[in-house]
C-alpha angles and dihedrals in degrees: 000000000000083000096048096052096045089061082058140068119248089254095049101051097050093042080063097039085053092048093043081054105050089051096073121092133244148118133314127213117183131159154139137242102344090325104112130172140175123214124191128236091262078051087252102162106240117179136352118207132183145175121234120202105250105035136114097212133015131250133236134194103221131180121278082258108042105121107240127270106257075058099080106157106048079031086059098037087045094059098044081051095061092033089054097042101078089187094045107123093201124101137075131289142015106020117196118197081220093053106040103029095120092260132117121240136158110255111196096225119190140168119237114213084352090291117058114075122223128197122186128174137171116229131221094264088049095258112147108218122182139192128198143181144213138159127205134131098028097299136096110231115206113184127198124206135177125185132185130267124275080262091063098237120146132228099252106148139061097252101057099048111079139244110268122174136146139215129235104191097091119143118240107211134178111228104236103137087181103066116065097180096057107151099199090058093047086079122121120208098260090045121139093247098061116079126179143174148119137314104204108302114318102037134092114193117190111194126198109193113212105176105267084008143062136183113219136199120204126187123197123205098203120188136186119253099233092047085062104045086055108038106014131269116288127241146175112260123192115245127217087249112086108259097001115123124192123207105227132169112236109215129205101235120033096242089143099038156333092284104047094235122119137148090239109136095001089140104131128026136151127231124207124199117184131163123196137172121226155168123263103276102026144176117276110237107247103206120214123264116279084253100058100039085045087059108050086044093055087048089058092045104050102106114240113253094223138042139203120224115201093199125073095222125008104061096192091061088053079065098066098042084048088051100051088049100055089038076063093044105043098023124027093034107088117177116228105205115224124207111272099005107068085144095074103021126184113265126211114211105217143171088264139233109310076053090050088246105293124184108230124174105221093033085056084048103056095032088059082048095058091042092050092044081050092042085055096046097045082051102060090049097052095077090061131080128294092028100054119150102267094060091066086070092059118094115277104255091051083049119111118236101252091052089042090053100042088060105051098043093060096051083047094058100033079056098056098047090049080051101048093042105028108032096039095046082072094064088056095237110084092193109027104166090223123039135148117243104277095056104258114129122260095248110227090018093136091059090043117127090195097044126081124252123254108272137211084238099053106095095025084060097053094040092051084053109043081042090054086043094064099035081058093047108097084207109057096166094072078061098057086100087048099061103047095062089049087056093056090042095057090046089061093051091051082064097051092040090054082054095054096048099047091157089065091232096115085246116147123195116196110262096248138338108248088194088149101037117146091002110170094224088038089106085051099046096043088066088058104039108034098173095062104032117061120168091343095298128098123241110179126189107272114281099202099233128161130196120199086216101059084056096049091054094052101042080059099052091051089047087060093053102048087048085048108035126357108021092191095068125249136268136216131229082269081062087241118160119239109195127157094223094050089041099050098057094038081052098043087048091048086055106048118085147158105291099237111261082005138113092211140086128225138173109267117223087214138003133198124161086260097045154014122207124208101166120095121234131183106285090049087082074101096076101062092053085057097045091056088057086053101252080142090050125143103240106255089019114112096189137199108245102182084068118078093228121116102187088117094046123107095267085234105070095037069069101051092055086041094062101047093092093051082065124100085222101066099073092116084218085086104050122112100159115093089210092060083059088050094049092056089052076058102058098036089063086061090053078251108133118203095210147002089312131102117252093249099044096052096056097044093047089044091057094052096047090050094045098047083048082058118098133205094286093065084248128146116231109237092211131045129198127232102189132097113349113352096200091069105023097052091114111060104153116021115202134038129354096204092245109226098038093263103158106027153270102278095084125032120193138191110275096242087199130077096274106088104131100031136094096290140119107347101141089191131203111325129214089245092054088066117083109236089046093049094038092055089046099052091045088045084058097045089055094043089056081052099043076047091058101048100045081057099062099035080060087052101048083039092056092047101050091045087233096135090096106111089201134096093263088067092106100051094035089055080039087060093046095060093038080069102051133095118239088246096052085055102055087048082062091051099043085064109044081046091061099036089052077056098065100037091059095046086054096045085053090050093043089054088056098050093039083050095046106096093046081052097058090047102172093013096083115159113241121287124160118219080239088059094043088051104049098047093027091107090045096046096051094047091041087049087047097054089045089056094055106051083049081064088050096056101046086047077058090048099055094029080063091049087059095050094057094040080055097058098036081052085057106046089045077059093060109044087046084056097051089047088049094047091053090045083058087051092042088057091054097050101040094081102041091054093050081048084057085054096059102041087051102122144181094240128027117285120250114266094258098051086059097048092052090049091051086043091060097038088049096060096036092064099050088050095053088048092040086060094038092055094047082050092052089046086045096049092038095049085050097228102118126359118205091256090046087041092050094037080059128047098009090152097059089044090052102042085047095056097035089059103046089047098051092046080052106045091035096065095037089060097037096064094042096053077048096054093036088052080054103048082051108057084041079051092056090032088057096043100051085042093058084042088048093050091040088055095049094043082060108051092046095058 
C-alpha cells in the first residue's frame, strides 16, 4: 500500500482512503433527546431504546433472539451479526419481501445533515424504493416510499407494490447489564407478561406487564391524505402467521379481491415507534396527524445548505469528525430530567446505543473533549458570515450549521456537568467510577466481576473536564453551585490521593493489577487458588508500577483546579502540599533514569523496581495533552506550543520521542491498535516521527489507515488485524470496544462513540495470555480436579469407616466399623483405593516430568525476553508456589490412601489369625477326648454305661468350648477386649482357667479309664485262671 500511495498526492490519497471507508457496510444509530435506535445495513430496524425519568436505567425493544442485557458480549456480537448481514430477515420493525428475501443486492446508504440514515435501492422491475429515519418527541419515524421506474411509469397494481408486513413479538427489556437474574428481562416473547394487539385499524400496541407498572410499544401506521382519498386508507391486518401484521390498503370497492384489501398505491407512509412507560391502567399514546408528522420530518431532512469543515485541508476526513460529533450529540448524550428545570436537564454522556448506554469514566472524558475542540472551533467561526449573532435566535431548522452546533454543544456540556455535580451527588459518591444514567451509583460495584477497578484516572478525569467545562462557559456566575461541589470533590480526592503516596514522593502506583480480569476459566481457577482469585476477579499483590501518564494526568487534574478554584495549591490530612508546580518537577525527577548501556538519561513511560519502559504505547497519548500545557516544561520557560520547536523543553524527554524510532515496536506492520495510529499523527505534528518513516509520510499513511478502517457511519474501528493482507482486512470487527475494559479482554469491538483513537478500552496483553502464565494456570487447575477426586473418595471411605471422629476413640470406633463388615464390603474398599493409588501414581509420574522439563531441555529454552521475566516474574513464582503446594497435596492423598489399605489388609490378617485361633482352642478341647476315644476302643461294645459316660464328656466339652467362643465373639464385637488384647493381658488368668478346667476334665476322664481298665483287666486274669482251673480239672477227671 507504502508504494500506492507514494505515485499520489496526500490529498489524493486520503480522499481515496475516506471513499474506500464509507463503502463498507455497517450499522447506523441516530436519535434525539434519550430516543436512540439502531438500523442495519439493509435498513432493517434493529433496536429502540429510551430513557424514562425516573430510572435508573433505559429501556429497549430487541429482537426474540437478541440475547439479554446483562449478556453484553453475545448481546453486542448478535447485533453486528444482523447489521452486517444486508438479506437477514431478523430484526424489528417494517419488513419488505424486496429487502429481506435471502438474496444480496447493492443498497445506496447516505446521512442526512450528518445524523438521519437513508437507504435507497432500485428493484428488479425498475421500481426506486427509499427508507428514511428520523427521531423527535420521544418516537422513531421510519418513512416508506416507492416511485416509479426511469420510464415514469407509477406503482398502480398489486404486483408491483411489495410485501410489507411487521411483527409484533418483540421483546421489551430494561437495560440493566448487572443484574443477571432480572426478572423483567427473563421474559420470552410469548410470555405471559407480553400482550399485544390493535388499536382501531392502524395501530399495534405491545404491552410488558411489571406488576403496578407496565412498558409499552406503540406502533403508528400514518398515511397521507391524499393517498387516502385516491386509493383507500391503510391498516394492519392480521396475517395467518401468529404476530405478523401486514400493511394492506382497504379499497372501496373490491376490484382486487372478496375482501376489499389490496397493496395497490401503497407508495408513501409514515411509521411511528414510541415507548413509553406507564401505570396500570394507563393512557393510550395518541400520535400526531400524518400533516404535521410529515412536516417536521421533511424539516430534519432538508439538507443544510451549508456545511462546516474542522480541518483546515481533507475535507473527507472533516466527515467523519463531523460524524462523531454529531453520534455524541444525537446519540450518547441522554438527558436526565431534574425536578423544576426541565428546560436545561442533566445529560448523561453514554456508550451509546449499539452498547445499551453504559456510563463509562474515560469514554465521558473524551467524549466532553471532542465536544469542547469542536466547541473552540465552532467559536472561532461564529464571528464570521453566515453565522453571525443574529442567526442563533431563528428557528432551528433556518439555523446555519455553525450557530446550530454551537448551541447544542453547550447545552450538551452545561448538562453534563450539572449531571456529573448535582445528580450524582445524590447517590453520595461525586465520582463513582460506575453509575447508571441517571447518576445514581452501580451497588456492589466494588465486588463485580464484570465491572472495572477503581483506577488511579478515574477523578482527575471528571474534574479536567468539569474545570475545562466552566473555563468554556461565557456565565460563570449559574456555576457558583457547581463549584462548590467540585471543591469539595477534589478535597476528598487529596485525601485519597495522600492514601495512595504514602512515601511522600508524589509517587502513585496504580490501585491493583486486573491481569486476570474477566478470564473465562476464572470461576474454575478461583476455586483452586484462593489467594489470587476473589470474587472472580484477580487482585494481585501490588506490583509497584508507575506509569508517567497516570501522573500526568493527575498533575493535570490538580493544575485545573488551582486555575479554577485555590490558586495556592491543597493539602492532604498529612498536611502535605499538592501543587502543581512542586509535583511536576518531583514527578519529572522520579521518571527520569540511566538509559540502559547508555550514558545518557530520558524520561521512562513507566517505571517499576524490575523494569523501566521508554517506549509509547497506546494510552501515552496522555502525555502530549500534558506537554502542551507545559508539564515538560524547562523551569522559568513559558513556551509556544503551537511551534514544533523543544528548546524549551526539559532535554530528557526531547530524548524520550527521539528514541521511539530506534524500538522494535515502532514498525507500523504490527500495529493493530487504531490509537497508535493516532499517536504518530501526533508526532508528526511536532515534525517527531515515531519510526523509520519520515514525519510526512507517517501522518499521511496513519490517516488513511484510520480512515479505510472507517465504515459508512463515519466511525473509527477500535481493533485492527495484522494478519493476511492489511489493506483488506483492516476492519475486522465493525461496531463498539467497550471502552473501559468492562467486560473483559477476550473480545475486543468497534467504539461506536466519538473516541476511537483516543486513550479508551485497550485491555492490553494479560498475564494469562502469556505461556508460562497460562501454562502454570492450566496445570494448577489440572492438579486441583485431581486433588478434587481424591478428596471424594477419601470422604467416602471416611464416612464408611466412620473415621471422620477427631477424638481418641477414633481407633476402636473405625475397629467397630469393620467388625461390622462383611469380608466382601472390605475388599470393595480395597478394589478402589487400589485403583485410585493407580492413578495417582501414573499422574505424579507425569507431574515430575512436567515440573523436570525445562531442566531437560537444558540449552533448548523457549523464548522469553528479560521484558517479559520481569514483568510476570512476581506472577510466575506465586503461581509455581501454589502449584507446589497442591503437588504436595496429592502425594499426602496418595499416602493417606496407602494407610488406609494397609489398614484393611491389617484387618482382614486379624481375622483370619482369630479364626485360626478360635479352632486351635477347639482343637485343645477335642484332642483329649479323642485320645480318650482311643483308649476306650475296644474289641467288643462297651457296656452302657461306659458309653453314657463318653457321650456325657463329649456333651459338655463341646458347650464349653461354644460358651467361651461365643463370650469371645460378644467381647471382640463390642469392641472391649479382642482375643489378642484378652490373651496380651491377663494371660495368666487365661491360662490358669483353662489349665484348670482341662485338667478337672481330663483328670476324671482318665481316672476312670486307668480304673476300668484296672478292672478289664483283673476280670481278664479271673477269667483266665478260672479256664486254667476247668481245664485242669477237665484233665484230671478224665
Amino acid at each position: 500500500m507504502a508504494r500506492g500511495i507514494q505515485t499520489k498526492t496526500p490529498a489524493d490519497a486520503i480522499d481515496e482512503a475516506a471513499d474506500l471507508g464509507k463503502s463498507r457496510k455497517t450499522y447506523f444509530s441516530f436519535g434525539d433527546e434519550g430516543t436512540t435506535a439502531t438500523v442495519g445495513a439493509s435498513g432493517r430496524l434493529l433496536r429502540i431504546s429510551r430513557h424514562f425519568p425516573g430510572s435508573r436505567t433505559g429501556f429497549c425493544v430487541d429482537d426474540p433472539g437478541m440475547p439479554a442485557p446483562y449478556r453484553v458480549d453475545d448481546r453486542l456480537k448478535a447485533l453486528l451479526d444482523m447489521a452486517n448481514n444486508p438479506s437477514d430477515k431478523e430484526g424489528i420493525g417494517l419488513s419488505l419481501d424486496l429487502l429481506h428475501n435471502g438474496q444480496e443486492f447493492d443498497t445506496e446508504t447516505s446521512i442526512i445533515n450528518d445524523r438521519w440514515p437513508t437507504f435507497r435501492r432500485t428493484t428488479q422491475n425498475g421500481f426506486e424504493f427509499q427508507l428514511q429515519y428520523v427521531a423527535f418527541h420521544g418516537t422513531v419515524f421510519q418513512k416508506f416510499e416507492l416511485k416509479g421506474d426511469s420510464s415514469g411509469n407509477e406503482v398502480s397494481d398489486c404486483e408491483s407494490s411489495p410485501v410489507l408486513s411487521i411483527r409484533s413479538d418483540v421483546l421489551i427489556r430494561n437495560l440493566d447489564f448487572v443484574d443477571n437474574e432480572n426478572n423483567f428481562n427473563n421474559g420470552s416473547a410469548d410470555d405471559e407478561s407480553y400482550i399485544d394487539g390493535m388499536r382501531g385499524d392502524n395501530c399495534i400496541v405491545r404491552e410488558h406487564h411489571d406488576g403496578a407498572k407496565k412498558t409499552i410499544l406503540w406502533i403508528h401506521l400514518l398515511d397521507q391524505e391524499e393517498s387516502q382519498e385516491k386509493h383507500g386508507s391503510l391498516s394492519f391486518v392480521q396475517s395467518e402467521e401468529k404476530h405478523v401484521w401486514k400493511i394492506e390498503r382497504r379499497t372501496a370497492s373490491s376490484t382486487s379481491g372478496s375482501d376489499g384489501v389490496c397493496r395497490r398505491g401503497i407508495t408513501e407512509f409514515i411509521l411511528a415507534y414510541t415507548l413509553e412507560h406507564a401505570p396500570v391502567p394507563g393512557d393510550d399514546v395518541v400520535a400526531s396527524t400524518p400533516a404535521k408528522v410529515l412536516e417536521t420530518i421533511k424539516s430534519l431532512l432538508k439538507p443544510r445548505p451549508q456545511s462546516h469543515s474542522f480541518t483546515k485541508s481533507e475535507y473527507s476526513f472533516s466527515f467523519f469528525l463531523r460524524r462523531n460529533l454529531e453520534h455524541i450529540l444525537s446519540v450518547c448524550s441522554v438527558p436526565v430530567p431534574m425536578a423544576g428545570d426541565e428546560e436545561s436537564p442533566a445529560i448523561a454522556f453514554t456508550c451509546g446505543d449499539v452498547d445499551g448506554h453504559r456510563v463509562a469514566t474515560a469514554a465521558s472524558f473524551y467524549a466532553s473533549q471532542i465536544l469542547l475542540q469542536a466547541l473552540k472551533d465552532l467559536n472561532s467561526a461564529h464571528a464570521k458570515p453566515p453565522a453571525t449573532c443574529t442567526d442563533c435566535h431563528k428557528p432551528t431548522p433556518h439555523r446555519p450549521y455553525v450557530c446550530e452546533t454551537k448551541k447544542r454543544i453547550e447545552r450538551a456540556l452545561e448538562g453534563h456537568m450539572m449531571w456529573l455535580l448535582l445528580k450524582s451527588k445524590v447517590s453520595g459518591d461525586l465520582f463513582c467510577p460506575h453509575s447508571w444514567v441517571n447518576g445514581e451509583t452501580i451497588a456492589g460495584w466494588e465486588d463485580n466481576q464484570w465491572l472495572a477497578p477503581k483506577a488511579l484516572t478515574d477523578v482527575p478525569f471528571q474534574i479536567i473536564k468539569v474545570a475545562e467545562i466552566c473555563k468554556s462557559a461565557q456565565d460563570l456566575g449559574r456555576f457558583s453551585e457547581l463549584k462548590e461541589s467540585l471543591k469539595h470533590a477534589t478535597l476528598a480526592w487529596i485525601q485519597d490521593l495522600g492514601q495512595v503516596n504514602k512515601l511522600g514522593m508524589y509517587a502513585f502506583p496504580r490501585y491493583d493489577d486486573p491481569e486476570y480480569h474477566h478470564l473465562r476459566t476464572i470461576r474454575h481457577l478461583r476455586h483452586y487458588y484462593p489467594d489470587i482469585f476473589r470474587g472472580d476477579r484477580y487482585y494481585g499483590e501490588s506490583k509497584q508500577d508507575f506509569y508517567l501518564g497516570d501522573h500526568a494526568v493527575i498533575w493535570q487534574a490538580i493544575s485545573a483546579v488551582e486555575n479554577l478554584l485555590v490558586a495556592q495549591g491543597l493539602r492532604d490530612s498529612k498536611g502535605m502540599l499538592y501543587s502543581s508546580t512542586h509535583m511536576r518537577l518531583k514527578i519529572l525527577k522520579r521518571f527520569t533514569t540511566d538509559v540502559p548501556f547508555s550514558q545518557r538519561q530520558m524520561i521512562a513511560v513507566s517505571r517499576s523496581p524490575l523494569h523501566n519502559r521508554f517506549f509509547f504505547r497506546s494510552k501515552d497519548t496522555v502525555l502530549f495533552r500534558a506537554m502542551e500545557q507545559g508539564f515538560f516544561a524547562r523551569p522559568g520557560c513559558n513556551p509556544d506550543y503551537s511551534t514544533t520547536d523543544f528548546r524549551h523543553m526539559v532535554e530528557v524527554w526531547d530524548r524520550t520521542i527521539d528514541s521511539q524510532v530506534s524500538h522494535d515496536e515502532s514498525d507500523d506492520l504490527d500495529w493493530d491498535d487504531p490509537r497508535i495510529f493516532a499517536l504518530s499523527i501526533i508526532m508528526a505534528y511536532y515534525n517527531k516521527p515515531i519510526n523509520l518513516r519520515p514525519p510526512e509520510e507517517i501522518r499521511e499513511h496513519a490517516i488513511c489507515v484510520l480512515l479505510e478502517t472507517s465504515s459508512a457511519n463515519g466511525l473509527f474501528p477500535g481493533k485492527l488485524r495484522t494478519d493476511g493482507d492489511r489493506k483488506e482486512s483492516r476492519i475486522p470487527i465493525e461496531g463498539e470496544v467497550l471502552v473501559d475494559e468492562l467486560y473483559g479482554p477476550t473480545q475486543r469491538y468497534n467504539l461506536e462513540s466519538g473516541m476511537r483513537w483516543v486513550d479508551m478500552g485497550n485491555p492490553g496483553v494479560k498475564a494469562w495470555q502469556q505461556r508460562r502464565v497460562l501454562e502454570l494456570m492450566l496445570f494448577g487447575g489440572m492438579v486441583g480436579e485431581i486433588i478434587d477426586g481424591a478428596d471424594r473418595v477419601l470422604a467416602e471411605v471416611y464416612s464408611r469407616l466412620g473415621d471422620r471422629q477427631k477424638t481418641k476413640s477414633r481407633v476402636k470406633h473405625t475397629s467397630v466399623i469393620l467388625g461390622k463388615m462383611s469380608r466382601i464390603q472390605i475388599e470393595q474398599i480395597q478394589d478402589a483405593l487400589q485403583t485410585v493409588e493407580a492413578d495417582l501414581n501414573e499422574n505424579i509420574a507425569e507431574i515430575d516430568l512436567w515440573q523436570n522439563r525445562e531442566a531437560d531441555r537444558q540449552t533448548e529454552q523457549p523464548r522469553w525476553t528479560l521484558h517479559d521475566e520481569i514483568r510476570y516474574r512476581a506472577i510466575i513464582q506465586k503461581l509455581q508456589n501454589l502449584n507446589n503446594r497442591q503437588v504436595e497435596t496429592v502425594r499426602r492423598n496418595r499416602i493417606k490412601i496407602t494407610n488406609i489399605k494397609e489398614k484393611l489388609t491389617k484387618h482382614l490378617d486379624d481375622r483370619r489369625s482369630e479364626d485360626i485361633r478360635r479352632f486351635t482352642y477347639v482343637t485343645l478341647v477335642f484332642l483329649p477326648l479323642g485320645f480318650a476315644a482311643g483308649i476306650f476302643s475296644m474289641s467288643e461294645a462297651p457296656e452302657r454305661q461306659v458309653v453314657q459316660g463318653m457321650v456325657l464328656a463329649a456333651a459338655g466339652a463341646f458347650l464349653a468350648t461354644l460358651l467361651f467362643l461365643y463370650i469371645a465373639k460378644m467381647l471382640d464385637s463390642a469392641g472391649l477386649l479382642t482375643t489378642p488384647q484378652f490373651v496380651m493381658n491377663v494371660p495368666l488368668f487365661f491360662e490358669s482357667v483353662l489349665r484348670f478346667g482341662f485338667e478337672l476334665l481330663f483328670r476324671s476322664i482318665l481316672r476312670f479309664g486307668f480304673a476300668l481298665g484296672e478292672w478289664m483287666i483283673y476280670l481278664a486274669v479271673r477269667h483266665r485262671d478260672k479256664s486254667g482251673r476247668d481245664e485242669s480239672e477237665a484233665g484230671g477227671f478224665a
